[in-house]
C-alpha positions, 0 to 999 in steps of 0.5 A, a space after each residue: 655638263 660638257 663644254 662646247 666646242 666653239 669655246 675652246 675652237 682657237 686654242 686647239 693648237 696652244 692646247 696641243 703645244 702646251 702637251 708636248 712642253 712636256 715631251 714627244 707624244 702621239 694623237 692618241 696619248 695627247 686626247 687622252 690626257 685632254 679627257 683626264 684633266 677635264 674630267 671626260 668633259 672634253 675631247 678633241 675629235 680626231 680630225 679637228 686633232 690631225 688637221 691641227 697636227 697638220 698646221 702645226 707641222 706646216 708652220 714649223 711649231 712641230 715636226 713628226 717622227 715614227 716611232 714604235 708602240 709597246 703593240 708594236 703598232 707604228 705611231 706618228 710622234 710630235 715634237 715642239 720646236 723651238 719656234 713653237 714654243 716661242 709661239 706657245 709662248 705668245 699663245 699664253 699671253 694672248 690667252 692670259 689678256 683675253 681671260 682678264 677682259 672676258 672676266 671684266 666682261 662677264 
């Protein structure tokens, strides 16, 4: 079973941010690693993806940079900034409120 889209649309970016807490790294490696640690129950499409980058980006949570592949393939890498751990941050303790009370809830 898969999870829907609509569940998880919000944290997108808390998700996005959560991966660079651990250092730079591209679209691709970023959607991969979502894959993994739900067991290919879920995945970012590519334009949900780099419409997020974009916000991010936009809102100064991140910034870009080219770097080069081992193919030798150009690739746009992501960094967090300090204002985006900050919202990362406050992302979690949002999330952290909303689980406790879907979880009185339901």
């Amino acid at each position: 079973m898969s999870i829907r889209a609509d569940v998880i649309r919000g944290h997108t970016e808390t998700i996005i941010l959560a991966h660079l807490m651990k250092g730079n790294s591209y679209g691709y490696e970023i959607n991969k690693s979502i894959k993994e640690k739900t067991d290919n129950k879920y995945e970012l499409n590519d334009a949900t993806l780099y419409c997020a980058f974009r916000r991010l980006e936009e809102s100064g949570y991140i910034t870009s940079f080219w770097g080069e592949g081992n193919s030798g393939a150009r690739r746009r890498y992501y960094s967090i900034t300090n204002e985006g751990i900050e919202f990362y941050k406050k992302n979690i303790e949002e999330w952290n409120l909303t689980k406790e009370l879907i979880d009185k809830l339901i």
